[in-house]
N, C-alpha and C positions, 0 to 999 in steps of 0.2 A: 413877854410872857402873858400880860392881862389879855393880847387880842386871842388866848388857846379858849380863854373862859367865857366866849364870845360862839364857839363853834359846840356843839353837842357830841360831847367825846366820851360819852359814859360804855359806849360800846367796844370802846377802844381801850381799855385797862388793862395793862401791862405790858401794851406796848409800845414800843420804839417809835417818837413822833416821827422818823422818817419811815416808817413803814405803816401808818394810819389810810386807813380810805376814807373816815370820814370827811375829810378837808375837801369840799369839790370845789372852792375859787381856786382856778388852775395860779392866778396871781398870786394868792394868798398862800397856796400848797405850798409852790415854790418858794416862797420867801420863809414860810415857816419851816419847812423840811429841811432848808436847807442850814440855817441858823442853829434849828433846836432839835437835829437828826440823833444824837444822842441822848436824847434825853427820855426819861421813861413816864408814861404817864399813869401815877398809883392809884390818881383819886378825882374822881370828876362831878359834881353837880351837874346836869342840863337844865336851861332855862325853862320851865313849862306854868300853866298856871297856877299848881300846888306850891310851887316856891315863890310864887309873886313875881315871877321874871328873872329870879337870882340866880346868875351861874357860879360857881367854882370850880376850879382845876388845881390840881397836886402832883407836880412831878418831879421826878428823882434823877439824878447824875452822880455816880459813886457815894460820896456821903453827904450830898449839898439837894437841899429839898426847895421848894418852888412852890408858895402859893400863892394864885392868882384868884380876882374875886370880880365880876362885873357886877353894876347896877342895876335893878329893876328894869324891865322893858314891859314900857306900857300897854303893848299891842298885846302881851299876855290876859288881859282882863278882860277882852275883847270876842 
């Protein structure tokens, strides 16, 4: 679930990770879509310079919630 907080899915709320376009590593889509095709995604951070590099992601699957948090990425300050 942390590698979703990794990608910029703030455009993507409310839906179904197996129906997302944002994911363009054709490896990564696959591997994601396929695992986490149910899952819904409620609540996303994107990584940018206002947040220091910090991402988060929030998704939902009937009544079971998911949050994922990534690290600072340096090349943000850049």
């Amino acid at each position: 679930m942390s590698n979703l907080s990794y990608l910029n899915l703030e455009s993507e709320l409310y839906k179904k990770i197996g129906n997302t376009s944002s994911i363009d590593d054709e490896k990564r889509k696959n591997e994601l879509k396929e695992e986490l095709k149910d899952w819904t995604i409620i609540k996303a951070q994107d990584s940018n310079f206002w947040s220091g590099g910090l991402g988060a992601i929030a998704v939902k699957k009937g009544h079971d919630i998911v949050i994922g948090y990534r690290g600072t990425k340096l090349d943000a300050f850049r």
